[in-house]
C-alpha positions as CSV (number, residue, x, y, z in Angstrom):
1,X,176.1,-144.6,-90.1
2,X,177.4,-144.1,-86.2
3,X,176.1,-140.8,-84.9
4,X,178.7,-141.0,-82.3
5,X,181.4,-140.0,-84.8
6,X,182.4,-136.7,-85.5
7,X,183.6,-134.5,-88.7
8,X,185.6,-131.6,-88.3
9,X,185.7,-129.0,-91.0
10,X,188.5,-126.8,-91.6
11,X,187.9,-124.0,-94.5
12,X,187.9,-119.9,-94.3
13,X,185.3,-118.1,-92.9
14,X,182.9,-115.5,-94.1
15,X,183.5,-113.7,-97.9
16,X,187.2,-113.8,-99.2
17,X,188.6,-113.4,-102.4
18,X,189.7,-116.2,-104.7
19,X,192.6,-116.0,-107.4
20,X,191.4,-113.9,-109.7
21,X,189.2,-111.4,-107.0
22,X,186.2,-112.8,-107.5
23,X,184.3,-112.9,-103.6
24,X,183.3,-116.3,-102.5
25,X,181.0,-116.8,-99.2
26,X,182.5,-120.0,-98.0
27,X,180.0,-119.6,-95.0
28,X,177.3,-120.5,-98.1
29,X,179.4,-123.1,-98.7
30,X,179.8,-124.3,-95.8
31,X,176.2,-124.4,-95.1
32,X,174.9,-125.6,-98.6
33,X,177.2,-128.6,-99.3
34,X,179.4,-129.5,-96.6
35,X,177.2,-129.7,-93.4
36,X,174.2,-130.8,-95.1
37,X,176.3,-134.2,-96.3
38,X,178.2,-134.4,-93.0
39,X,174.5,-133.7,-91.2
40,X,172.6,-137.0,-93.7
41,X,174.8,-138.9,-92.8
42,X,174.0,-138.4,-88.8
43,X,177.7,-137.1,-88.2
44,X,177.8,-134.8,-85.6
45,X,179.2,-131.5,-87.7
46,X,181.5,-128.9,-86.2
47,X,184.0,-125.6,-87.6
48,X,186.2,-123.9,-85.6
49,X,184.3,-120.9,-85.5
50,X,181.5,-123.1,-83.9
51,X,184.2,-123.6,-81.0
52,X,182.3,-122.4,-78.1
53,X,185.2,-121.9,-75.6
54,X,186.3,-118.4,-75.5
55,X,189.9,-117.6,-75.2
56,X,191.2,-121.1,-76.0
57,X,190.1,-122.0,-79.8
58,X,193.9,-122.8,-80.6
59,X,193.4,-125.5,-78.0
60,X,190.1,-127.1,-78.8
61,X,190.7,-126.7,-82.5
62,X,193.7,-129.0,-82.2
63,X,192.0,-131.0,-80.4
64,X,189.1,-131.5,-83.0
65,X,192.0,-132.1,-85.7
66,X,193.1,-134.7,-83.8
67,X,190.3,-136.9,-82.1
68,X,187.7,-136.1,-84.8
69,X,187.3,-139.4,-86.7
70,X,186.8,-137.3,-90.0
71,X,187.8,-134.0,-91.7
72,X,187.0,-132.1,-94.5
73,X,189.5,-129.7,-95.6
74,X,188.7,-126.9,-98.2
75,X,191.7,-125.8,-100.1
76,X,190.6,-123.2,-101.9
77,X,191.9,-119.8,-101.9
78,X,195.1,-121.6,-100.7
79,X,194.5,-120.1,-97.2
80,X,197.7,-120.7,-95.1
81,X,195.9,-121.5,-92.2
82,X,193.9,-124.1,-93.9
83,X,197.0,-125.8,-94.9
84,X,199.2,-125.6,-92.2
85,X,195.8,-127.2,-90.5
86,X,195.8,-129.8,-92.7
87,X,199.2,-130.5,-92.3
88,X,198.2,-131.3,-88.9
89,X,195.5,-133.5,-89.9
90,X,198.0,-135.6,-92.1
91,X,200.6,-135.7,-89.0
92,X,198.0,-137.2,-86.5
93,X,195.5,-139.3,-88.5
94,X,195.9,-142.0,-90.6
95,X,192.4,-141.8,-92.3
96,X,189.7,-139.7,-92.8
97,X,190.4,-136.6,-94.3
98,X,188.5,-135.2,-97.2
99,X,190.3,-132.2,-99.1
100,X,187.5,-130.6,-101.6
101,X,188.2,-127.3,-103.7
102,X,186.3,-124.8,-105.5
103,X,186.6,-124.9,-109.5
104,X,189.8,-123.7,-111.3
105,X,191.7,-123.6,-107.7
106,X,195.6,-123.9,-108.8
107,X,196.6,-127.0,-106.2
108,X,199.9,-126.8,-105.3
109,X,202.9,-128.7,-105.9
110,X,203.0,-130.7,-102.5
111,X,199.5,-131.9,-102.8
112,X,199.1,-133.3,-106.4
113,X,198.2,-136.6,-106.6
114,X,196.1,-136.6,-103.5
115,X,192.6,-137.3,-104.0
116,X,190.4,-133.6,-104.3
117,X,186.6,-133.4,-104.9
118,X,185.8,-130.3,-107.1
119,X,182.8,-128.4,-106.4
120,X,180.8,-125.3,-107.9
121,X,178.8,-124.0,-105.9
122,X,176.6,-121.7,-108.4
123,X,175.8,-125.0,-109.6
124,X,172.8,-126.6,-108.2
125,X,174.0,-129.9,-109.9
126,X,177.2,-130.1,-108.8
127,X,176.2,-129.1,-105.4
128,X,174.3,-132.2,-105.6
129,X,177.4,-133.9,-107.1
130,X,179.6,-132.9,-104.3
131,X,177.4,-133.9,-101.5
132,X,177.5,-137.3,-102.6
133,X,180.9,-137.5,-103.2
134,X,181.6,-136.5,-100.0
135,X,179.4,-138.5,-98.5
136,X,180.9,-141.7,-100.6
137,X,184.3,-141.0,-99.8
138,X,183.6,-140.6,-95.8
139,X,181.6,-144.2,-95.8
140,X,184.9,-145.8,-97.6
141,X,187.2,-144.1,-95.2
142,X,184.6,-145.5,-92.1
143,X,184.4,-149.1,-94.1
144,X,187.9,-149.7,-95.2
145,X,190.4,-147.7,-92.7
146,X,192.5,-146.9,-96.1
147,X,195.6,-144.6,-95.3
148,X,194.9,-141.2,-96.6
149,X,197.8,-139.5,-95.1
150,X,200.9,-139.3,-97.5
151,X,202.7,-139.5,-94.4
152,X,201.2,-142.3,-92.4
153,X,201.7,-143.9,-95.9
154,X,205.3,-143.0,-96.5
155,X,206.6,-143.8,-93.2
156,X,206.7,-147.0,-92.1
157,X,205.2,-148.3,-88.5
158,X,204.5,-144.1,-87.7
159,X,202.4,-143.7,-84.4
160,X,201.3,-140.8,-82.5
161,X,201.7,-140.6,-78.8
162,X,199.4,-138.1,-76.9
163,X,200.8,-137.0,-73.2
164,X,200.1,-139.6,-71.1
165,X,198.5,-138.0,-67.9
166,X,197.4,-140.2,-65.8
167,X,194.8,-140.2,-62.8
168,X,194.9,-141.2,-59.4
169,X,191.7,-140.3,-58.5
170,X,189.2,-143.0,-58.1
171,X,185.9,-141.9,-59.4
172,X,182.6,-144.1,-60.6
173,X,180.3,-142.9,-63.5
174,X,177.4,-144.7,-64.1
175,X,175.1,-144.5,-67.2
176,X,172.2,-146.3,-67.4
177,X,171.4,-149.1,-70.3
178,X,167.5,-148.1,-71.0
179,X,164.7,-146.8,-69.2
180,X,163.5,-150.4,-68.8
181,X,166.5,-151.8,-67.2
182,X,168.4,-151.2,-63.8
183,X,171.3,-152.5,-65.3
184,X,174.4,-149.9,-65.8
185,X,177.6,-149.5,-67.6
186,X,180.2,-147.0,-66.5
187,X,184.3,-146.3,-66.0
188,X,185.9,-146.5,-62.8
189,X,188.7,-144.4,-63.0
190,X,192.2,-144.6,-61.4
191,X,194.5,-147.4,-60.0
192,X,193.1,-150.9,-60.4
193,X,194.4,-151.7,-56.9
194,X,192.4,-149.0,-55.4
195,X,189.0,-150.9,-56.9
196,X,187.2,-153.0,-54.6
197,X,184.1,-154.5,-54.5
198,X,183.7,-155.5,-58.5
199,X,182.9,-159.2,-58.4
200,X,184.9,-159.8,-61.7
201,X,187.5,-158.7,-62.8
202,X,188.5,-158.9,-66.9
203,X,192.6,-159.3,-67.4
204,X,193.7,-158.3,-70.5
205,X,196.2,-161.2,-71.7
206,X,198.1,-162.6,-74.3
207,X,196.9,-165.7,-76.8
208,X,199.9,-167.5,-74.6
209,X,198.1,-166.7,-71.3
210,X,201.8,-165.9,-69.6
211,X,200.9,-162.9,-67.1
212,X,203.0,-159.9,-67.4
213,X,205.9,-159.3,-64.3
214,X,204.8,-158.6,-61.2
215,X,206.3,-154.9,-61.4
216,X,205.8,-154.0,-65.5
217,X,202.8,-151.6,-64.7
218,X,200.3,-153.6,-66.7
219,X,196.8,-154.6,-65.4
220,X,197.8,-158.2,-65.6
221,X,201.1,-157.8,-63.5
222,X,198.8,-155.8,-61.1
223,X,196.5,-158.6,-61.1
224,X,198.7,-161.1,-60.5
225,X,200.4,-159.4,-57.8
226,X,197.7,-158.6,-55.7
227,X,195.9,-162.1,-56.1
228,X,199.2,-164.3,-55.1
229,X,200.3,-165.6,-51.5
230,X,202.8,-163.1,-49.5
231,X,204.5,-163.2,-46.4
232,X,204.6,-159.8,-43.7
233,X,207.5,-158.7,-46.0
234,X,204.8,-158.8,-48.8
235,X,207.2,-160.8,-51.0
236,X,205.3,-163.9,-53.0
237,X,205.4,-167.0,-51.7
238,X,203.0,-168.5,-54.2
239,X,201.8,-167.1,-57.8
240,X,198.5,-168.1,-56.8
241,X,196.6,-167.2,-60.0
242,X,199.0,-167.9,-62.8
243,X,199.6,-171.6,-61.5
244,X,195.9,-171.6,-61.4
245,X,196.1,-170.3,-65.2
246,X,199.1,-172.9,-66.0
247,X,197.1,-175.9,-64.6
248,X,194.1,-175.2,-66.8
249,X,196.2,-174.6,-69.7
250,X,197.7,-178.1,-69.3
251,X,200.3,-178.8,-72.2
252,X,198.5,-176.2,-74.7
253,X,201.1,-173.2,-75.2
254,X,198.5,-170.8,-76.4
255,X,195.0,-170.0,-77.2
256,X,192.9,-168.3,-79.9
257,X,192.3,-165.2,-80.1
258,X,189.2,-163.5,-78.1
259,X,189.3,-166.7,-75.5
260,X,188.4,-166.1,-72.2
261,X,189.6,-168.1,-69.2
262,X,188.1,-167.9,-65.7
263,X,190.4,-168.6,-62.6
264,X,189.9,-167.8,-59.4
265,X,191.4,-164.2,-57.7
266,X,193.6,-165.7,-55.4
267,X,193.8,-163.2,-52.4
268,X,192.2,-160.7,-54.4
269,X,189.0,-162.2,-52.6
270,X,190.4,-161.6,-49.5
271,X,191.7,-157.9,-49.8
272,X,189.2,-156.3,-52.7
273,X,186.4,-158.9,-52.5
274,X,186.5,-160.1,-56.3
275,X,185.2,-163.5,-56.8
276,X,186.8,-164.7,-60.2
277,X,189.4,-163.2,-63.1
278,X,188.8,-163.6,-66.6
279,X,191.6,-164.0,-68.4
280,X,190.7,-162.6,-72.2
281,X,193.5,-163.2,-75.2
282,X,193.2,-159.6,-76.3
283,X,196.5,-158.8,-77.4
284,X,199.3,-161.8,-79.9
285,X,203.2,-161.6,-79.8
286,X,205.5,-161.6,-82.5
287,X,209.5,-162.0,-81.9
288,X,210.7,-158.6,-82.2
289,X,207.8,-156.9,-83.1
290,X,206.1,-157.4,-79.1
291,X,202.4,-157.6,-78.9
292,X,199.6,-156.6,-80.7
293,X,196.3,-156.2,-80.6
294,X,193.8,-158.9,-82.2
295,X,191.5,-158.4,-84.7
296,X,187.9,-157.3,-83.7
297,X,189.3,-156.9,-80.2
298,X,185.8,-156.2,-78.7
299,X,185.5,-160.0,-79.5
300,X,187.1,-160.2,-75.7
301,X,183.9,-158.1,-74.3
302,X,181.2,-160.5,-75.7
303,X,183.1,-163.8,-74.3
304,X,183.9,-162.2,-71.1
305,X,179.8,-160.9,-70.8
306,X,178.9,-164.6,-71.8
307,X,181.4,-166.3,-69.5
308,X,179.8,-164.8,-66.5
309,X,176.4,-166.5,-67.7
310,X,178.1,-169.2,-65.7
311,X,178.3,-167.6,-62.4
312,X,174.7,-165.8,-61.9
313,X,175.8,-165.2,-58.7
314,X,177.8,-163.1,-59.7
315,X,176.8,-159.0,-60.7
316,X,179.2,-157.3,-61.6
317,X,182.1,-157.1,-64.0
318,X,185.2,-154.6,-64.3
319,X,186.8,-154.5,-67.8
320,X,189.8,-152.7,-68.8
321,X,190.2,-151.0,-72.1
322,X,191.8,-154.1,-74.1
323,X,193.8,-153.9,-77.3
324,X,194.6,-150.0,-76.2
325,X,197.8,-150.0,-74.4
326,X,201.4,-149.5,-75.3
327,X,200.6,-147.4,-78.0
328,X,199.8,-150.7,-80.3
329,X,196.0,-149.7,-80.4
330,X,194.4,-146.9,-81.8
331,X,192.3,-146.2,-78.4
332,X,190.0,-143.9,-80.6
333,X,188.3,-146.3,-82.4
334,X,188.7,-149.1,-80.2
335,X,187.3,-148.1,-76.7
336,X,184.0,-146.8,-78.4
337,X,184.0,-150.6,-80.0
338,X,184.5,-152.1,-76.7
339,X,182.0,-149.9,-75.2
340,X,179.2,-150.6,-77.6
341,X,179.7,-154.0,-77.3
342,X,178.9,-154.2,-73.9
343,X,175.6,-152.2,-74.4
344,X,174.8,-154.5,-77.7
345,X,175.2,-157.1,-75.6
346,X,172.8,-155.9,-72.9
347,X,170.2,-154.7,-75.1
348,X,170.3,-158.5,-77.0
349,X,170.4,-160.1,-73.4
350,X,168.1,-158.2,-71.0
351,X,167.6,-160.7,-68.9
352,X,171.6,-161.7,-68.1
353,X,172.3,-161.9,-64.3
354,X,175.2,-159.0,-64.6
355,X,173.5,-155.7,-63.4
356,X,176.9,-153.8,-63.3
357,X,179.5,-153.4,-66.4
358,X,182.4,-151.2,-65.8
359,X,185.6,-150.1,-67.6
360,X,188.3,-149.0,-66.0
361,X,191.1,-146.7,-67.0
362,X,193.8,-144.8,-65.7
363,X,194.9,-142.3,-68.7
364,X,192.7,-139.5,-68.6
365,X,192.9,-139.3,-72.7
366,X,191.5,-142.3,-72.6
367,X,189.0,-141.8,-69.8
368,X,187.8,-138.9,-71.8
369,X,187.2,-140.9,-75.3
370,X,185.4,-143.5,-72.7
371,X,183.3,-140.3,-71.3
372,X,182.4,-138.9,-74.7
373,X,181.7,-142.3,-75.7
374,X,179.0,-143.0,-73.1
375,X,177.3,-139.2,-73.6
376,X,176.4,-139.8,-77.1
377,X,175.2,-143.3,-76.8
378,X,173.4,-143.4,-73.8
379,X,173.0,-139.2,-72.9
């Protein structure tokens, strides 16, 4: 299982009474059957009282609903917080959230149907029980991706947007690969035009390989911008990298997915000393629909890392976070794929001539999934 994901628990704390005024120590429960499946499966484990920042819980917990990649949700004693929490688990996640109750707990109305798992917990074998079933249900959820949310599943093409903050700040953090390497991965953060320095540079492009406007914002407009021919005016004269792109492209009208095509930066050499772009077909368009990302997306990460094979002269590499824009991607799960990629692909090929990988990102949610992300794997 990935230690780098994470399972939230909501469920009361300490002794409360159930339905009938019976006391139930759900803090025994908590640490008999839930932590100890969350814990065997090498699932980093956390409840809200195990929130360590004082004075802004309400903060972190919804925070934890949100970004952790699993929940388990105890119903019983039909606490209102639990519910309304769950309720916010449903509104944000797609998938993984495990409701479990104690015996004989009445489940309302607006939750039958849903999947519970039932647990006793004076009972040593359905303790047992429980665990596993908890466990199975979590390795399905991580497998398949299947919708448990009633909402996700009722409403059609549903996606959550978080604030989009962004940085301006240009920072580096570097993490290094292994104790027997020098070789590092890291995020640059911040404007792509503000990067200089990187000798590669990873555009994140359609299976057409038609780079975006030269003012839509994206890293490929950006790209293509900065690499083409302009006069004192700073107005284009030539599109210096997408005829380079066009003329290698010759009468094809797209590529598959996960190709990677290498050009040369145009005046991007000049002004931020990058020696080639990679041009990766991350993201497919559909007529009316706009793009999407590919399947296996960190497909783009492995043939960009290969590609440089070509150019040993060449040390470094800066890719941004592909298949994660425009709220098409869930940035979540994919930027930890894209990130372990890269290290996989170190760790099989310690001997490649890159001795820098970098990601780069401007949306500090996104710098922070990157950030936690690097911690876990690499400390």
């Amino acid at each position: 299982m990935d230690s780098n994901k994470s399972c939230f628990v909501i469920m009361p704390f300490g002794i409360k009474n159930d339905h009938e005024g019976n006391k139930v120590n759900f803090n025994e429960i908590y640490a008999s059957i839930i932590k100890p499946a969350i814990k065997e499966l090498d699932l980093t484990c956390l409840r809200c009282d195990e929130i360590s920042n004082a004075g802004m819980i309400h903060k972190d917990m919804f925070n934890h609903i949100y970004h952790s990649d699993i929940a388990i949700v105890d119903i019983s004693v039909l606490n209102p917080n639990v519910f309304y929490e769950l309720g916010m688990r449903h509104s944000l996640k797609k998938s993984i959230t495990v409701i479990i109750k104690r015996k004989n707990t009445q489940i309302p109305f607006n939750i039958t149907g849903m999947r519970l798992i039932e647990y006793d917990e004076e009972n040593l074998e359905s303790r047992i029980r429980t665990k596993l079933e908890i466990q199975t249900f979590i390795k399905n959820g991580i497998k398949d991706r299947q919708v448990d949310s009633p909402i996700f599943d009722s409403i059609e093409n549903l996606t959550v947007r978080t604030k989009n903050i962004f940085t301006q700040k240009s920072e580096r953090f570097d993490y290094q690969i292994n104790d027997k390497s020098s070789k590092k991965i890291g995020i640059i953060t911040g404007s792509i035009d503000k990067i200089k320095g990187i000798d590669i540079w990873v555009n994140s492009e359609n299976t057409n390989m038609q780079m975006a406007k030269y003012y839509s914002g994206s890293i490929s407009g950006m790209i293509r911008y900065l690499g083409a021919k302009k006069d004192i005016t700073k107005n284009i004269l030539e599109d210096t990298i997408q005829n380079e792109l066009e003329e290698l492209m010759g009468i094809h009208s797209s590529v598959n997915p996960g190709v990677v095509i290498p050009t040369g930066s145009g005046y991007l050499e000049k002004t931020h000393n990058v020696k080639k772009i990679f041009h990766a077909a991350g993201v497919t368009g559909q007529i009316g629909r706009g793009y999407t990302p590919i399947i296996e997306v960190e497909r783009c990460v492995r043939e960009a890392l290969e590609l440089a094979e070509d150019y040993p002269d060449l040390k470094s590499i800066l890719i941004p976070f592909i298949g994660t824009g425009a709220d098409k991607g869930d940035f979540e799960i994919t930027i930890p794929l894209l990130i372990q990629t890269a290290i996989n692909y170190i760790d099989e090929n310690p001997e490649c001539s890159l001795e820098k990988i970098y990601f780069t990102e401007i949306l500090k949610s996104k710098i922070e999934v990157a950030k936690n992300t690097l911690s876990k794997i690499l400390g």
